[in-house]
KOLLODO-75872 format. One record per residue (C-alpha): residue number from 1; z negated, y negated, x negated. Coordinates in Angstrom, 1 decimal, always signed. Last residue first. Example, Ala and Ser with C-alpha at 12.3 -4.5 7.8 and 13.67 -1.06 7.14 Angstrom:
2
    i      zz      yy      xx
    2    -7.1    +1.1   -13.7
    1    -7.8    +4.5   -12.3
END
This chain:
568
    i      zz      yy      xx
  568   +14.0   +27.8   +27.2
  567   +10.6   +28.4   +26.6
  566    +7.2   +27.4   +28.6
  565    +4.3   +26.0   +26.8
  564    +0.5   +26.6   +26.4
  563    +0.2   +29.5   +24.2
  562    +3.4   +29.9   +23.0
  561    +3.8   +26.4   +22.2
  560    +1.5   +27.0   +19.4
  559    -1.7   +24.3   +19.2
  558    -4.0   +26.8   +20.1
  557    -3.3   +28.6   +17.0
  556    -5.3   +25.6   +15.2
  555    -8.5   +26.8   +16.5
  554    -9.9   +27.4   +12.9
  553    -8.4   +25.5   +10.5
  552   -11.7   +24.8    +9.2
  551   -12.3   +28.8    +7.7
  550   -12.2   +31.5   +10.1
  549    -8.3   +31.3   +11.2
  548    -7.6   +30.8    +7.5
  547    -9.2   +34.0    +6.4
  546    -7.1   +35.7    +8.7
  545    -4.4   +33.9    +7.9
  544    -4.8   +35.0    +4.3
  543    -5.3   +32.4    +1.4
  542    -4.1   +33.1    -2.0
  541    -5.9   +34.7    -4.6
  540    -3.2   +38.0    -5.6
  539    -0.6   +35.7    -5.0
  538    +2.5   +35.7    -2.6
  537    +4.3   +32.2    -2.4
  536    +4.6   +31.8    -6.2
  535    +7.6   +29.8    -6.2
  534    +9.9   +31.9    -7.9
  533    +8.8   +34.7    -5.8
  532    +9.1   +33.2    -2.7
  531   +12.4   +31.3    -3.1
  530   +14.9   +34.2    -1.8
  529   +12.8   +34.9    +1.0
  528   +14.0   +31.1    +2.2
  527   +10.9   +30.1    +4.9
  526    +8.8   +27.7    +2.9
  525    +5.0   +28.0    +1.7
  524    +4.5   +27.1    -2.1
  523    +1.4   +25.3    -2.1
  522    -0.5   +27.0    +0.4
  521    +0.0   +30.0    -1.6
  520    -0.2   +33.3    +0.9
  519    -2.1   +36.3    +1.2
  518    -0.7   +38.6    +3.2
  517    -2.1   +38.9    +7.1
  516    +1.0   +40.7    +8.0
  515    +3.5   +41.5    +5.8
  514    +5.7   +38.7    +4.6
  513    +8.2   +37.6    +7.2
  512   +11.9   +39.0    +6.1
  511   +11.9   +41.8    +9.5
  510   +12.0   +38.3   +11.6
  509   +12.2   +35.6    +9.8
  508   +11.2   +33.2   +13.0
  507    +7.9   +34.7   +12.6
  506    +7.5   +32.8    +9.4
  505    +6.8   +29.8   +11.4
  504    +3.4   +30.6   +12.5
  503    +2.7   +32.5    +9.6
  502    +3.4   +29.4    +7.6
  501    +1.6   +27.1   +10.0
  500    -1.5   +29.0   +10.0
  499    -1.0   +28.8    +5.8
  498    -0.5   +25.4    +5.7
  497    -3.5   +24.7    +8.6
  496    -5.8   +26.2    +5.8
  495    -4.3   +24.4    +3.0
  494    -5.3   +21.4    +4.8
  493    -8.7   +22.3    +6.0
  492    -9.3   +23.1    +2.2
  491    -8.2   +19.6    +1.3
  490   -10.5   +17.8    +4.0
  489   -13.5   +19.6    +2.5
  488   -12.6   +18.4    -1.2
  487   -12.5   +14.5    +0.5
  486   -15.4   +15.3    +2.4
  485   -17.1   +16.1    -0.9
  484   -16.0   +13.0    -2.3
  483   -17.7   +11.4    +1.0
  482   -20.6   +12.9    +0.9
  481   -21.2   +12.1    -3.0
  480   -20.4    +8.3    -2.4
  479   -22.8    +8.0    +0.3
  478   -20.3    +8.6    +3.9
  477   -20.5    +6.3    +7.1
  476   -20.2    +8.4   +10.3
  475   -17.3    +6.8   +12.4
  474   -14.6    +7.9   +10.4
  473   -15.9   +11.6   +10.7
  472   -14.8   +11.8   +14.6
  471   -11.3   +11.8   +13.6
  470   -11.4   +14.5   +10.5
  469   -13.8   +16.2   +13.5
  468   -11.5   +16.7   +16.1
  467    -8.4   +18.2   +13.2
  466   -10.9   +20.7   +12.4
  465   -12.2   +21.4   +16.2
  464    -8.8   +21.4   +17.5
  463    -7.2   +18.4   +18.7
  462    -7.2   +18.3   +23.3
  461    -5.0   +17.2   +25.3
  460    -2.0   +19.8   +24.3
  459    +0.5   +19.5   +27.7
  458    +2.7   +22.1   +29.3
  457    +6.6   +22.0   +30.5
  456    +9.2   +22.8   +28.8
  455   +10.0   +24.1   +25.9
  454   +13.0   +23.3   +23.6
  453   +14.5   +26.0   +20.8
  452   +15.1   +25.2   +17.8
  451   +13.8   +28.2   +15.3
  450   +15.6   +28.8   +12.0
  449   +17.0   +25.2   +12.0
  448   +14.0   +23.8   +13.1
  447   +11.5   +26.4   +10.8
  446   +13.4   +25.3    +7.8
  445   +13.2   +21.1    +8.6
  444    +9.4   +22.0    +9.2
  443    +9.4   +23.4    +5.6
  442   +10.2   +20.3    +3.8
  441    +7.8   +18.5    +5.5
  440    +4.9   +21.0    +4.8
  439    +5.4   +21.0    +0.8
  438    +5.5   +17.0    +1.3
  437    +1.9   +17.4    +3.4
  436    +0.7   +19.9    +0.9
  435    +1.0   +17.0    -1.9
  434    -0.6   +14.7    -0.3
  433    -3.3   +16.9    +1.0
  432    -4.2   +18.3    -2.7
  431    -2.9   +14.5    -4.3
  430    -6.2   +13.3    -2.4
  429    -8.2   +16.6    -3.6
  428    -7.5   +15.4    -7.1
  427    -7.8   +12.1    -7.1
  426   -11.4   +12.1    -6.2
  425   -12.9   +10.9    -9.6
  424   -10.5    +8.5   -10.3
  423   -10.5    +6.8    -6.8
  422   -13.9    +6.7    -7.2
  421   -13.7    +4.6   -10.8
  420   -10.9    +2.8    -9.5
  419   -13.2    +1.5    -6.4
  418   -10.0    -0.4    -4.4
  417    -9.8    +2.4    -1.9
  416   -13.6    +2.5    -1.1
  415   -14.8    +0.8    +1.6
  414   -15.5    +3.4    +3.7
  413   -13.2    +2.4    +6.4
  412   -11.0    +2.5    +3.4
  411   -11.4    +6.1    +2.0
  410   -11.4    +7.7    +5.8
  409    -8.5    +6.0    +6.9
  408    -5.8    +7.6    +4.2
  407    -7.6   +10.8    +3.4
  406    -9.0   +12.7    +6.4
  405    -7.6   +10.5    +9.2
  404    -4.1    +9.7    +8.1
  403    -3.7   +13.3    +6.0
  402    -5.0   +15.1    +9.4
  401    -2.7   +13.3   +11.2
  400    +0.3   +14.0    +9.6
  399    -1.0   +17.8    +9.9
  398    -1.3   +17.7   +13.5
  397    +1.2   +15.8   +14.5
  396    +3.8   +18.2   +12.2
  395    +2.6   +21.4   +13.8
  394    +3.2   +19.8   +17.1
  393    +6.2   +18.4   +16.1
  392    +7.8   +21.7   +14.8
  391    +6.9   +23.0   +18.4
  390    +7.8   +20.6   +20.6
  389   +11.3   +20.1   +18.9
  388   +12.7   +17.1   +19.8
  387   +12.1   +15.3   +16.9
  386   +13.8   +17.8   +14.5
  385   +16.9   +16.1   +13.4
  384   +14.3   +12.9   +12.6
  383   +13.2   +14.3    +9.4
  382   +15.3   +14.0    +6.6
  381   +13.2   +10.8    +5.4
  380   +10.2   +10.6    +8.0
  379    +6.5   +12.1    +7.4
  378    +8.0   +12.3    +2.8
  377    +7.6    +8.5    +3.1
  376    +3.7    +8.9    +3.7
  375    +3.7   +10.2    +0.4
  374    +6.1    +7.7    -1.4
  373    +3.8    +4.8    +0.2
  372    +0.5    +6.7    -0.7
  371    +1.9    +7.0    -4.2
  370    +3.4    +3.2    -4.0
  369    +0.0    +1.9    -3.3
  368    -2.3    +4.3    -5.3
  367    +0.0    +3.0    -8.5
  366    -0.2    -0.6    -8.0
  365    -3.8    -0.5    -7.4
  364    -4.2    +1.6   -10.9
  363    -2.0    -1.0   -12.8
  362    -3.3    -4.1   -11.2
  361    -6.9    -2.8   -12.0
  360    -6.2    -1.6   -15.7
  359    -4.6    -5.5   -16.1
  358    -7.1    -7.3   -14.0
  357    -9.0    -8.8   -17.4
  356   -12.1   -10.1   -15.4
  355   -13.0   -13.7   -15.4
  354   -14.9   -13.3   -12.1
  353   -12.3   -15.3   -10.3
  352    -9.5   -12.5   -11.7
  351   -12.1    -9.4   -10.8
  350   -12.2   -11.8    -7.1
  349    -8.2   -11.9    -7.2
  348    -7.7    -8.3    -8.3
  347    -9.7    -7.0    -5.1
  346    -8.0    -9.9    -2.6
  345    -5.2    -8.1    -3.7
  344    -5.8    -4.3    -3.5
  343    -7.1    -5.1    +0.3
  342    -4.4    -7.2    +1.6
  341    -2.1    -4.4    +0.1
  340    -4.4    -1.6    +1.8
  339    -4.5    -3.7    +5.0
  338    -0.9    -4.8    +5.5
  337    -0.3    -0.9    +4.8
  336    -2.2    +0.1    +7.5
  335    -0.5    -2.8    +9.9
  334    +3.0    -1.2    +9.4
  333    +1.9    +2.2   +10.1
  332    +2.3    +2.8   +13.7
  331    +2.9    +6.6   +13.8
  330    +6.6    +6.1   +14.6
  329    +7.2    +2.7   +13.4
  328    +8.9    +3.6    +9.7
  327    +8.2    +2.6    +6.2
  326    +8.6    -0.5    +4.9
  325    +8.0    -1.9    +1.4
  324    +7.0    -5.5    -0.2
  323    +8.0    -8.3    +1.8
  322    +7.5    -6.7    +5.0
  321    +3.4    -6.5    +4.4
  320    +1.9    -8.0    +0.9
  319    +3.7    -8.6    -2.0
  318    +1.7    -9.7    -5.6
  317    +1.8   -12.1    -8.5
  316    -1.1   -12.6   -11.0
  315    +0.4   -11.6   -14.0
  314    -1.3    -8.4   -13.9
  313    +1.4    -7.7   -11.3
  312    +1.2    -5.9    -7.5
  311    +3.8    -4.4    -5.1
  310    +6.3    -2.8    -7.7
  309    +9.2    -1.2    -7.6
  308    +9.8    -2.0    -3.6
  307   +10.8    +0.7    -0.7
  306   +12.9    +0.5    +2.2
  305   +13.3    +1.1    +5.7
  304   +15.0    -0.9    +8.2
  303   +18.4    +0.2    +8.0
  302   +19.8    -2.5   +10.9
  301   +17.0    -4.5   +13.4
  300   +17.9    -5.0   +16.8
  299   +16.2    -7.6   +19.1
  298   +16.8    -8.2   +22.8
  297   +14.3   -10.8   +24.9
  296   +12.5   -11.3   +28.1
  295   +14.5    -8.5   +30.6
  294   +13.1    -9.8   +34.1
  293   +16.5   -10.0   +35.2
  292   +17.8    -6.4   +34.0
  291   +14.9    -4.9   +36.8
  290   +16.9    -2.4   +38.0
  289   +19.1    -1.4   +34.7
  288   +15.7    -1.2   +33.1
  287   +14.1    +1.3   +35.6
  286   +17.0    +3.5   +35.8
  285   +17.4    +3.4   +32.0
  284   +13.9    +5.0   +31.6
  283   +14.4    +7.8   +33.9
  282   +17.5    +8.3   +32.4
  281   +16.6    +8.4   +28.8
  280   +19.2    +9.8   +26.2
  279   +22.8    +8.8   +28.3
  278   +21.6    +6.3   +30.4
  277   +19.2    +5.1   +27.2
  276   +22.5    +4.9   +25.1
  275   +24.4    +3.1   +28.0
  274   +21.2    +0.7   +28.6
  273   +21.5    +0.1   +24.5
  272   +25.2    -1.2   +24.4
  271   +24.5    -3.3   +27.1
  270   +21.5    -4.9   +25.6
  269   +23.7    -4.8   +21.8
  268   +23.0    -2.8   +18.8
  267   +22.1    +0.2   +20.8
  266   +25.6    +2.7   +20.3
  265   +26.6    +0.2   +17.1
  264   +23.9    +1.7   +15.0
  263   +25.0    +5.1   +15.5
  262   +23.1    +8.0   +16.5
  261   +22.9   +11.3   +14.6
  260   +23.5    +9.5   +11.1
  259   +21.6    +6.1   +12.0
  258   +18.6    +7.9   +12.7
  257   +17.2    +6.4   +15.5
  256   +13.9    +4.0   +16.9
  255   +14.7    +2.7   +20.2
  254   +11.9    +0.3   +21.5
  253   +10.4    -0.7   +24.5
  252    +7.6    -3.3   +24.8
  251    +5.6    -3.7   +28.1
  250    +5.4    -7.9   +29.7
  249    +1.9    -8.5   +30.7
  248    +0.6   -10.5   +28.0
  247    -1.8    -8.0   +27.2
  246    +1.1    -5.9   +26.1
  245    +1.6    -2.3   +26.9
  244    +3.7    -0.6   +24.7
  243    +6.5    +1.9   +25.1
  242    +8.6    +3.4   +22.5
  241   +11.6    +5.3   +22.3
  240   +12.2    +8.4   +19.8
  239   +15.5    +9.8   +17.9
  238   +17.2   +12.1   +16.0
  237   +16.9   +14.8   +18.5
  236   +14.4   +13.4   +21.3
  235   +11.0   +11.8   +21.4
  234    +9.9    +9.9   +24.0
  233    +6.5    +8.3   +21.9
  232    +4.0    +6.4   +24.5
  231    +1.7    +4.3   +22.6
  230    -1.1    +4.7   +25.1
  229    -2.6    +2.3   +27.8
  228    -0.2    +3.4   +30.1
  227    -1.6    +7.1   +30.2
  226    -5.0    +6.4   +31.3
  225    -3.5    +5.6   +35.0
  224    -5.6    +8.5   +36.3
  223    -8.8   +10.0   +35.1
  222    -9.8   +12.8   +32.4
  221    -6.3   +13.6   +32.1
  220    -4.5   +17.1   +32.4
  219    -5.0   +17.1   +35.8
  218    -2.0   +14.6   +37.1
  217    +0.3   +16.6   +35.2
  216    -0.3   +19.7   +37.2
  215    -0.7   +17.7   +40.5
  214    +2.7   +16.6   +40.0
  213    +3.6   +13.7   +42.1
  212    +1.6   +10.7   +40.2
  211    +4.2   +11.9   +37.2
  210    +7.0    +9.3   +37.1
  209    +4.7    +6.5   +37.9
  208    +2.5    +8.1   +34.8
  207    +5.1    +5.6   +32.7
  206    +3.6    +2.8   +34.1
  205    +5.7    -0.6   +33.7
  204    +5.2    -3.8   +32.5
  203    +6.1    -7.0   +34.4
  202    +8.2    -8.6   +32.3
  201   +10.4    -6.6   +30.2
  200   +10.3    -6.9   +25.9
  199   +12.7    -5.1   +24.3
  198   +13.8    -3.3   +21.4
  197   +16.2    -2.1   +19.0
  196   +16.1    -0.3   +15.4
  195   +17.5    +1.5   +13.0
  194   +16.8    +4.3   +10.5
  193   +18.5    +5.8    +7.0
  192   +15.2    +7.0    +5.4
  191   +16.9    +7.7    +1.7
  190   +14.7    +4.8    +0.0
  189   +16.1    +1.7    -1.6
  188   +14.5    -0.5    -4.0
  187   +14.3    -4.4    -4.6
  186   +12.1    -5.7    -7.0
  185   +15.0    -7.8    -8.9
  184   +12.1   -10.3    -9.5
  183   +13.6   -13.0    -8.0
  182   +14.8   -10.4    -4.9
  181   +11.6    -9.0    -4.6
  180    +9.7   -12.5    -4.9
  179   +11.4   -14.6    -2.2
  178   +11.8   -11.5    +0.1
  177   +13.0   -12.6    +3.3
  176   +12.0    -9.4    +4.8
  175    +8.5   -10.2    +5.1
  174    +7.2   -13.7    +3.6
  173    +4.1   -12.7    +2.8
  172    +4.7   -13.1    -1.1
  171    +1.6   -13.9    -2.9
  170    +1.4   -16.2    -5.6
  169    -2.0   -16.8    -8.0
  168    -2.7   -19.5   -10.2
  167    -0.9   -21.9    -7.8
  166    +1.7   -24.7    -8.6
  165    +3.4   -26.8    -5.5
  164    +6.8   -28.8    -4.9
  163    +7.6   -30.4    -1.8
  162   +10.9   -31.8    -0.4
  161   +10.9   -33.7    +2.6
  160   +12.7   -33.5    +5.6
  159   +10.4   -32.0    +7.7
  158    +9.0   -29.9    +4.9
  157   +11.4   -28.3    +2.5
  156    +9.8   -26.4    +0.0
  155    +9.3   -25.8    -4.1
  154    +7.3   -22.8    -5.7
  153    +5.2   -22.6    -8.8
  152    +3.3   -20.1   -10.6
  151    +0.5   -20.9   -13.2
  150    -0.6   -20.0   -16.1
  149    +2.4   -17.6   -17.5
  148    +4.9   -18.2   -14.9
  147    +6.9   -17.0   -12.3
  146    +9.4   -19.8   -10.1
  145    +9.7   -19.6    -6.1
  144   +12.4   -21.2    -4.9
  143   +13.5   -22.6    -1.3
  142   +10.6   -22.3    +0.4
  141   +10.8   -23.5    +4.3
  140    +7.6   -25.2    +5.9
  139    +7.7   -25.8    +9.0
  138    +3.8   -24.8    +9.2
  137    +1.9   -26.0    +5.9
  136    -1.0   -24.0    +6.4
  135    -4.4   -25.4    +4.2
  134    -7.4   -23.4    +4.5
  133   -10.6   -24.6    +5.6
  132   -12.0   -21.7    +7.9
  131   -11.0   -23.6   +11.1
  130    -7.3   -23.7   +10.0
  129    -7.3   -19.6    +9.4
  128    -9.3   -19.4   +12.7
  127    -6.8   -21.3   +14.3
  126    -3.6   -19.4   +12.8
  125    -5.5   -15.9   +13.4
  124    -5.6   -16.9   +17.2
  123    -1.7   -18.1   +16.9
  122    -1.0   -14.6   +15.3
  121    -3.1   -12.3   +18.0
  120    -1.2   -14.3   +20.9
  119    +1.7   -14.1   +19.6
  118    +1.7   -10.5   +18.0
  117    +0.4    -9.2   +21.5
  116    -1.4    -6.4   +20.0
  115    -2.6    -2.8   +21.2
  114    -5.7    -1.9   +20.3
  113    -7.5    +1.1   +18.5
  112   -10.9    +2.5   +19.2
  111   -12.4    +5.5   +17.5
  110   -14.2    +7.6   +20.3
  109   -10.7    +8.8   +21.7
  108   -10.0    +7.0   +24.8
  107    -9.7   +10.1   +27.7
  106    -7.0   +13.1   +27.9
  105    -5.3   +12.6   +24.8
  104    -2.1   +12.7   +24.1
  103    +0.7   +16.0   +23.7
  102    +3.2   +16.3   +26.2
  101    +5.7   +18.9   +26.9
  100    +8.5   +17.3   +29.1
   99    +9.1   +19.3   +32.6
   98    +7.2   +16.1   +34.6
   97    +9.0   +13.6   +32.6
   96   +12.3   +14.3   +34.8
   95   +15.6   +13.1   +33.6
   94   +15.2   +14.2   +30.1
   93   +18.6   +15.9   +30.4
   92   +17.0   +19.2   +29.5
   91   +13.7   +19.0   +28.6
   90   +12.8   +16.8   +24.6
   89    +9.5   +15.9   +23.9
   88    +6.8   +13.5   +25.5
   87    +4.4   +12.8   +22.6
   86    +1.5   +10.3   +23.1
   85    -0.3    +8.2   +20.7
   84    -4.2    +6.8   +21.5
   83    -5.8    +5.2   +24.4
   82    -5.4    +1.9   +23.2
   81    -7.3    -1.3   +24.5
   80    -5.0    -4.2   +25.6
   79    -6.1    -7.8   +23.6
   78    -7.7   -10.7   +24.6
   77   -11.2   -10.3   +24.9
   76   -11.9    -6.9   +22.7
   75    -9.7    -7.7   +20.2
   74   -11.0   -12.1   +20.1
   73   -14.5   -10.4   +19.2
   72   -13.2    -7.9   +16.5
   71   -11.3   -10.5   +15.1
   70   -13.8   -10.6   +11.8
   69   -11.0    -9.5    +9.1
   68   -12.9    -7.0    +7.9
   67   -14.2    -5.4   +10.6
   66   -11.8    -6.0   +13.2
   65    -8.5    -6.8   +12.0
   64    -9.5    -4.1    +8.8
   63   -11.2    -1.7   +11.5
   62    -7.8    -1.7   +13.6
   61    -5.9    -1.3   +10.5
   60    -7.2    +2.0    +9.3
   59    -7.6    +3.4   +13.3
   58    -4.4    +3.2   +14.5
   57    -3.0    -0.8   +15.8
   56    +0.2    -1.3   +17.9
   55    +2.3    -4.2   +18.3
   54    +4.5    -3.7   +15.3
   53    +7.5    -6.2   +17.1
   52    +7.2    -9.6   +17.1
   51    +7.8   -12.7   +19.6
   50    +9.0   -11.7   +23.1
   49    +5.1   -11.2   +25.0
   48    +3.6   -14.9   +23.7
   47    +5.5   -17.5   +21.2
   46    +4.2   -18.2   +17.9
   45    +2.3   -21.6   +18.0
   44    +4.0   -24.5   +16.1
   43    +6.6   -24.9   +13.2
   42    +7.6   -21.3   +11.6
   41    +9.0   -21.4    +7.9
   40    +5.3   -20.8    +7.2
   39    +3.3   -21.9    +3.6
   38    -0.5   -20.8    +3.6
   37    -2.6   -22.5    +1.1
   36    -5.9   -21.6    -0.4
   35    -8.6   -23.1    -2.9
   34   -11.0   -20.3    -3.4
   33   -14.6   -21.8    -2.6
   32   -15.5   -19.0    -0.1
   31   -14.3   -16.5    -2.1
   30   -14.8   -13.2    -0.1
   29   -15.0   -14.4    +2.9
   28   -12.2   -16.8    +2.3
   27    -9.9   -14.2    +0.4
   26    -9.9   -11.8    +4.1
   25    -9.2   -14.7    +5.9
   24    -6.0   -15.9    +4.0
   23    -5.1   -11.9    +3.8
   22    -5.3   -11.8    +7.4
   21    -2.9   -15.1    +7.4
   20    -0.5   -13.6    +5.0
   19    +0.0   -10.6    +6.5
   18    +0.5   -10.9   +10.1
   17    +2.9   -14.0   +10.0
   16    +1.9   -16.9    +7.8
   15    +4.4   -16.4    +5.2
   14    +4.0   -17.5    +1.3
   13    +1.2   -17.4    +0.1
   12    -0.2   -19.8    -2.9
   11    -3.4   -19.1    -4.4
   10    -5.9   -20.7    -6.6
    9    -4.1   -24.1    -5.5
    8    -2.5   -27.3    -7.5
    7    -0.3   -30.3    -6.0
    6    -2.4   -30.5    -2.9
    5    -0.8   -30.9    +0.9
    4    +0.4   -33.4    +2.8
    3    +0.0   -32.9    +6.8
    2    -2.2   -30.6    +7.3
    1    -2.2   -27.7   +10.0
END
C-alpha cells in the first residue's frame, strides 16, 4: 500500500475487491508500463472464512484466475478443489437426503474448478497486485467521481485527508455502491425478484454424513467423501440452499429464494432463517440449531439482481463485476462475468494505448456483454416455481450447461471473445444456442405446470456423450476454423436436445402431442396446441426425434426420470 499517491494515472479503479484487483493484474501483463491505481474503502487484509460471498469458481473463471490472472499456483496451495455442482431435489418433507434425486458427478471432472475463500484469495491478489507495482490506496473512500473529455477525475477521503486524482481511463469496481451507475443514471432493473442469506459455520460439515448408511447412495460415487468438495445445490419450490466448503475450514450456507414464494422477512434475520430451514431443510436445520455457537457471521442481501444500460464507453469509462449487472448464484456466475468484463476492458485499454480509435470496439464489447447477460438472464427470471422438479431441472441442467460449456467457456478459454472480427463471423450459431435456450426456458415453466410431480430416489452421475464432450472440448485448444466449426456443431447438439426435450415433455399432452416421431422446429417448441401453427412448430424440414436421438443428442433419454427415478 502507498502512502501518497500521484495526481495523474492511465487508469483509475475504484474497488479492490475481486474485480478490480484481477483486472489490476490482468492490465499489468498486458501493459507493463500502464500507470495504475487501485482505490479501496477497505483498510487492511480482508478477513478469512466470514468475509464474501461468490465462493465458487466453474470453468470460464477458474481458467481467467488461473490462466490469465497467474494464481494458478496460490489455487492449487491454498484453495479447496471442486468436484463440480450437485442437485439434491425436492422428497417429501426433505428430511431424509437419501430419497432426494441427485444429479453430480461421480469423480472430479477433468476440467478443474476451485472453491474460494474470498479472504484469503483477495489479500493474496492484494500482495501480488502491490508486488507488481501498482499503487492501492486502501482506506480509501470516494466521494465523487467526475466524466470527462481527456481525462476523468475522482476525489477521496483518506485517513482524514481529502485526495483528488485524474486518470485517462476510470473503472468502476466498486460493486453495489455504484459510483458510476448512479452518475451516469446507468441503473436498470430486471424482473428476477430474488434474495439472499447466508452463513459461515466453523467446522464445516459433510453433507454425505446423511448418506454413509445407504449403500445405494454410497455406490453412485467413484470413492467416498467426494461429495463435500461439491457445490451442493438443495433445491426446492422457489428456492435452493447452498453449501461450500472453505479452505478456511468454516462451510458456507446460503438461502437463495424467490421473493414471491418466500418472503424476505421469513430468512432476513439468523432466527428468522433457522425457522425457514426447519420448515424447508430439516436435516440441515438440525445441524445448525446444534452447533448455533460456532455460527461465524449472518448476511442477507434484498433483490439482488439487476441489470446496467451500459457496461463499457468509448469515452474511456467502464464497470466491471457488482457495479455493473448481477445475475443470480445458482450456477456460480458472478466470477464469469468478472472475467469477460475484465477481459473487454483490458482489450479497449491496449487498442486505446496503441492509439486505436476504440469506438467500433467499445460498441461491439458492449453489445456481446449485455447479450450474453440478457441470455443467461432468461436461466432464472420466472423460473424458480420449478426448482423442485427433478425432471424439468434435469432437462434444464443439461441444456444450461451445454450453452456455458459449448458457447460461453469455450470462446474465452480460447482466447477469443474480444476478437470482433471472430465474433462477427460466428454470431450466428452463438445467437442459435442463445436463442434456443430462451425458447427452452419458456417451455420448462409449460412442462411444470402440465407435469409436476416429485421423484424420489435415484441419482444421474454421469452427462451424456454430447453434453460429456462440450466439457471435455475446453481442454483441446481449437485453430480458428475448428473452433467456428465447433461453434456450428454445438448449435446442432442444441436443437437436437430441443427437440428430445420437446417429445419428452409433450407427453404430458396427452391425445394433443404431435404424432409420433413428427418433425419438429427446434425454434418454436412449447406445449400450448393452440400456438403450434402460428409458430411454425411442425415443418416439412424439421428435426424428428428419431433423427435427433442419432445425431449429438444422442443418449440424452437417459437423462428422463423415468429411466432412473422413482415417482410419486
Amino acid at each position: 500500500m502507498i502512502a501518497e499517491p500521484k495526481q495523474r494515472y492511465d487508469v483509475a479503479i475504484l474497488g479492490g475487491g475481486l474485480a478490480g484487483l484481477t483486472l489490476g493484474l490482468q492490465l499489468r501483463k498486458a501493459l507493463p508500463d500502464l500507470s495504475i491505481v487501485i482505490a479501496e474503502k477497505r483498510q487492511g487484509p480482508a478477513p478469512e472464512a466470514a468475509f464474501k460471498v461468490g465462493e465458487s469458481t466453474v470453468e470460464l473463471s477458474y481458467h481467467y484466475f488461473g490462466d490469465v490472472v497467474g494464481m494458478q499456483d496460490h489455487l492449487e496451495k491454498d484453495q479447496v478443489p471442486k468436484c463440480g455442482l450437485r442437485f439434491f431435489f425436492k422428497a417429501g418433507d426433505n428430511s431424509d437426503l437419501t430419497q432426494r434425486v441427485e444429479i453430480g458427478p461421480a469423480r472430479f471432472p477433468p476440467h478443474f474448478t476451485y472453491q474460494l475463500d474470498r479472504g484469503r484469495f483477495e489479500n493474496e491478489l492484494a500482495r501480488r497486485v502491490v508486488a507488481a507495482g501498482i499503487d492501492v490506496l486502501d482506506g480509501c473512500r470516494v466521494q465523487d467521481v467526475e466524466v470527462g473529455d481527456e481525462v476523468h477525475s475522482f476525489t477521496a477521503t483518506r485517513e482524514g485527508s481529502e485526495l483528488s486524482m485524474t486518470a485517462r481511463w476510470l473503472v468502476d469496481a466498486s460493486g453495489r455502491a455504484f459510483l458510476l451507475k448512479r452518475k451516469l443514471g446507468l441503473e436498470e432493473q430486471n424482473g428476477h425478484n430474488v434474495n439472499s442469506a447466508w452463513l459461515r459455520l466453523a467446522g464445516g460439515f459433510d453433507i454425505e454424513e446423511w448418506l454413509r448408511d445407504d449403500p445405494e447412495c454410497m455406490a453412485r460415487m467413484t470413492e467416498p467423501g467426494l461429495r463435500k468438495f461439491s457445490t451442493n445445490h438443495l433445491c426446492g419450490p422457489g428456492y435452493w440452499v447452498w453449501l461450500i466448503p472453505l479452505s478456511s475450514g468454516p462451510i458456507s450456507i446460503g438461502i437463495v429464494a424467490d421473493a414471491t414464494i418466500h418472503p424476505f422477512e421469513q430468512m432476513n434475520t439468523l432466527d428468522a432463517a433457522l425457522d425457514w430451514l426447519a420448515e424447508h431443510e430439516p436435516q440441515l436445520a438440525a445441524v445448525l440449531e446444534g452447533r448455533r455457537d460456532q455460527v461465524e457471521d449472518f448476511l442477507k442481501v434484498e433483490n439482488f439482481s439487476y441489470g446496467c444500460k451500459q457496461v463499457f464507453s468509448s469515452e474511456r469509462w467502464c464497470l466491471t463485476g457488482e457495479a455493473g449487472a448481477f445475475l443470480d448464484p445458482f450456477y456460480s456466475p458472478g466470477s464469469d462475468y468478472i472475467a469477460m468484463a475484465n477481459t473487454f476492458i483490458t482489450d479497449l485499454i491496449q487498442r486505446d494505448s496503441a492509439g486505436e480509435d476504440i469506438g467500433k470496439a467499445a460498441q461491439a464489447h458492449n453489445e456481446l456483454f449485455l447479450s450474453a447477460y440478457s441470455t443467461h438472464l432468461a436461466f432464472y427470471e420466472g423460473q424458480y416455481p420449478f426448482w423442485g422438479n427433478a425432471q424439468v431441472m434435469a432437462a434444464k441442467i443439461c441444456t444450461n450447461n451445454i450453452l456455458s460449456w459449448g458457447v460461453n467457456a469455450l470462446l474465452f478459454i480460447n482466447g477469443k471473445l474480444a476478437d470482433i472480427d471472430f465474433m462477427a463471423s460466428v454470431r450466428k450459431d452463438v445467437d442459435r444456442v442463445w436463442s434456443l435456450n430462451t425458447r427452452l426456458e419458456a417451455l420448462y415453466r409449460e412442462w411444470h405446470k402440465l407435469d409436476p410431480r416429485e421423484w424420489h430416489r435415484g441419482g444421474l452421475m454421469t452427462l451424456f456423450p454430447g453434453m460429456r464432450q462440450r466439457q471435455a472440448d475446453l481442454l483441446a485448444g481449437f485453430t480458428d476454423q475448428q473452433l467456428a466449426a465447433q461453434l456450428a456443431q454445438n448449435a446442432d447438439l442444441m436443437e437436437g436436445c430441443a427437440v428430445l426435450i420437446f417429445d419428452q415433455a409433450a407427453k404430458s399432452l396427452g391425445d394433443a402431442a404431435p404424432p409420433p416421431n413428427a418433425r419438429i422446429n427446434p425454434y418454436a417448441v412449447s406445449l400450448n396446441p393452440d400456438r403450434w401453427e402460428a409458430a411454425g412448430l411442425l415443418p416439412d424440414s424439421g428435426l424428428s426425434a428419431d433423427e435427433a436421438r442419432q445425431g449429438p443428442a444422442g443418449g440424452l433419454e437417459t437423462w428422463w426420470m423415468d429411466v432412473f427415478g422413482q415417482p410419486v
